[in-house]
N, C-alpha and C positions, 0 to 999 in steps of 0.2 A: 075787543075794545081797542081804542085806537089809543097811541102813544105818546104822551104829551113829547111836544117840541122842543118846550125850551129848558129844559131839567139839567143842570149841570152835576157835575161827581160827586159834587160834598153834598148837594142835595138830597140824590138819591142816595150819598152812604150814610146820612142822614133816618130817611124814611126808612131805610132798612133796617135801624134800630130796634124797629118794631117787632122787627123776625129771631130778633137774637145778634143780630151782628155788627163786631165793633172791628174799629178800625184796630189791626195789630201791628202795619206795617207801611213807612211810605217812604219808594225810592223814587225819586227825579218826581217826575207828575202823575204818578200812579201812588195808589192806596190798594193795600190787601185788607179786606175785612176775611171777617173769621167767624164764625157760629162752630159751638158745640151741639145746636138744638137738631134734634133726632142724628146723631152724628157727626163727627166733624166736616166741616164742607169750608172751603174758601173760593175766593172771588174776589179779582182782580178790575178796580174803576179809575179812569184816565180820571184824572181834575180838569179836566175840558168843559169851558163854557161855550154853549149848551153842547152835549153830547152827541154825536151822530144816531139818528136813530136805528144804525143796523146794531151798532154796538150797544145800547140801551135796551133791543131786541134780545141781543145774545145774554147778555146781563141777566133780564128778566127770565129768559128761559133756563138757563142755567140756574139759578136761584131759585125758581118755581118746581122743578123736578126736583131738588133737595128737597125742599119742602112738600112735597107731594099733593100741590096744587095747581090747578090750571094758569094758566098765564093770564087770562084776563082778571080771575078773583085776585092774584096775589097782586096785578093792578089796582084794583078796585081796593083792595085792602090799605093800599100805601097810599093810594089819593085821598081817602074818607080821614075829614076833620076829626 
């Protein structure tokens, strides 16, 4: 699945909600979010508008192997109204 383009930090730390993770931490223009869900896991998002998509890549893959889903569902999962 391809990557949306123009998705900024708070956005996506936003839709990530959905997976369990809240913001615990923010220094300068980064945000740590944090999930307990299957595990503790963190993950670190610039507040960059929009995002580069290597690092929106790396984001998502990191996050999606926490959660032991493929990277396009766990797309598919954050875009779905």
């Amino acid at each position: 699945m391809k990557l949306p383009r123009d998705i900024s930090g708070e956005e996506l730390a936003d839709l990530l909600q959905k997976h369990g993770y809240k913001v615990t931490r923010q220094t300068g223009s980064h945000m740590r979010l944090s999930t307990t869900r299957g595990g503790e896991h963190h993950a670190t998002i610039p507040r960059h508008k929009p995002l580069r998509v290597g690092t929106l890549n790396a984001i998502l893959k990191d996050v999606a192997e926490h959660l032991k889903l493929d990277r396009d569902a766990l797309i598919k999962s954050l875009l779905e109204q």
